[in-house]
N, C-alpha and C positions, 0 to 999 in steps of 0.2 A: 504494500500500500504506500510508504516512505515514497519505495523508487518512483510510483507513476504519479504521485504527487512533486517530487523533485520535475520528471518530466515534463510535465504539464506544465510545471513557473517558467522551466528553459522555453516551451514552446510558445508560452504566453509572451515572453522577455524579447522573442526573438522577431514576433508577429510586430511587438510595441517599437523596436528600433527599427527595424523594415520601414515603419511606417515612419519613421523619422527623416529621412532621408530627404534633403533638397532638393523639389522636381523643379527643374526650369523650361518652360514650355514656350520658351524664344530665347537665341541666342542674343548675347552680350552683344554691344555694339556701343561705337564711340557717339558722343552726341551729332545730331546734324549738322551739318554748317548748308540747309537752304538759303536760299535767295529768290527774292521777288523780283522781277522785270520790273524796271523803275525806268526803261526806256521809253513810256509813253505807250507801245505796245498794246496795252491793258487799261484806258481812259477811266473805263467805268467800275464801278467798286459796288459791292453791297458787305452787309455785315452778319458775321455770325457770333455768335455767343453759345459755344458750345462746354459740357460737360461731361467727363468718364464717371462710367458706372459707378455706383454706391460701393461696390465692393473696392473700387481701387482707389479710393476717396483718400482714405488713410496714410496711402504713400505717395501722397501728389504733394510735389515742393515746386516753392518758387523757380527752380531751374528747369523745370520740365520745359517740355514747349510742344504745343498743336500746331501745324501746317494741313492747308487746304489745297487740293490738288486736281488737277486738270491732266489724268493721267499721271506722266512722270514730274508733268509742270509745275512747279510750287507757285501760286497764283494768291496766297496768305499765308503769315505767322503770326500768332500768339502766346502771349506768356500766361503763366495762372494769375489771378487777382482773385482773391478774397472776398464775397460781400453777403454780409449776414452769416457769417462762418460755413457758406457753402464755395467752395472753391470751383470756379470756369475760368475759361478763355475767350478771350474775345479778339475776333479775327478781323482784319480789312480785308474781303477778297478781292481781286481785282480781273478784269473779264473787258471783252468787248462789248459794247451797247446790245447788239443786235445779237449777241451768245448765247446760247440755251446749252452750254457743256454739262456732263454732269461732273460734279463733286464727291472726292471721298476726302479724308482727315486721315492723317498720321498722326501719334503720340508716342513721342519722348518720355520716357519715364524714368529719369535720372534716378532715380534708388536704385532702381535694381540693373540701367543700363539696357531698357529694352526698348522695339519699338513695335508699339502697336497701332491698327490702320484700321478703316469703314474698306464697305465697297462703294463704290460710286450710291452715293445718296440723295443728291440735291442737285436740281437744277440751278445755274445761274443766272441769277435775274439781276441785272442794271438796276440801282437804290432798293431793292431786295433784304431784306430781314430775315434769320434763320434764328430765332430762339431771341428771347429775353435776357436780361438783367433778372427779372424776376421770376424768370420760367427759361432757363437755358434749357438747351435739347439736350439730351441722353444719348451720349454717343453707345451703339455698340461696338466694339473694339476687340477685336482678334489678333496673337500675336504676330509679327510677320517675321516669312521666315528667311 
């Protein structure tokens, strides 16, 4: 009886550190260095004010950073700000007047060195709005790989 009780803590001990183990579900990566076309290219802007999911709330720091994307084309950045102790971003995208491209979001998440992406979710619309100050959109964010 001793033995298969000794057994059983190994097997329990063994189940408990397995499950300890650090799973990283995107590799590491140095931060961004995007850039916006500031040549004129892109006249018309609208804005977005986006948010990561509730769960990844907790490791969102001032250095992270969101880019908006046109394809490969970084067409916005954003840094976090703070307001009402809910943390967003808020974007200047920039577009042609007459563009309907669609939008996906990158995110920088300095703690851990990752970087998470949308798929194409938004059309751009010239003076166009995409979330609030007081209702930012909820990104869904998948790690990239």
């Amino acid at each position: 009886m001793k033995k298969y009780l000794v057994l059983l803590i190994l097997c329990l001990a063994a189940v408990y550190l397995a499950g300890c183990k650090k799973h990283h579900t995107a590799p590491e990566v140095p931060p961004p260095s995007w850039s916006v076309d500031t040549s004129g290219q892109y006249p018309a802007t609208m804005t977005a004010v986006v948010a990561p999911p509730q769960d990844m709330d907790p490791y969102v720091t001032a250095s992270d950073e969101m880019g908006a994307f046109v394809g490969t084309n970084c067409r916005g950045i954003g840094r976090m700000i703070t307001i009402n102790h809910e943390n967003m971003f808020f974007i200047m995208i920039h577009g042609k007047a007459s563009e309907q491209s669609m939008i996906s979001f990158q995110y920088y998440r300095s703690w851990d060195k990752h970087l998470y992406k949308t798929g194409p979710i938004l059309n751009f619309a010239a003076d166009g709005n995409f979330g609030t100050a007081d209702a930012p959109e909820i990104l869904y964010l998948v790690p990239s790989n």
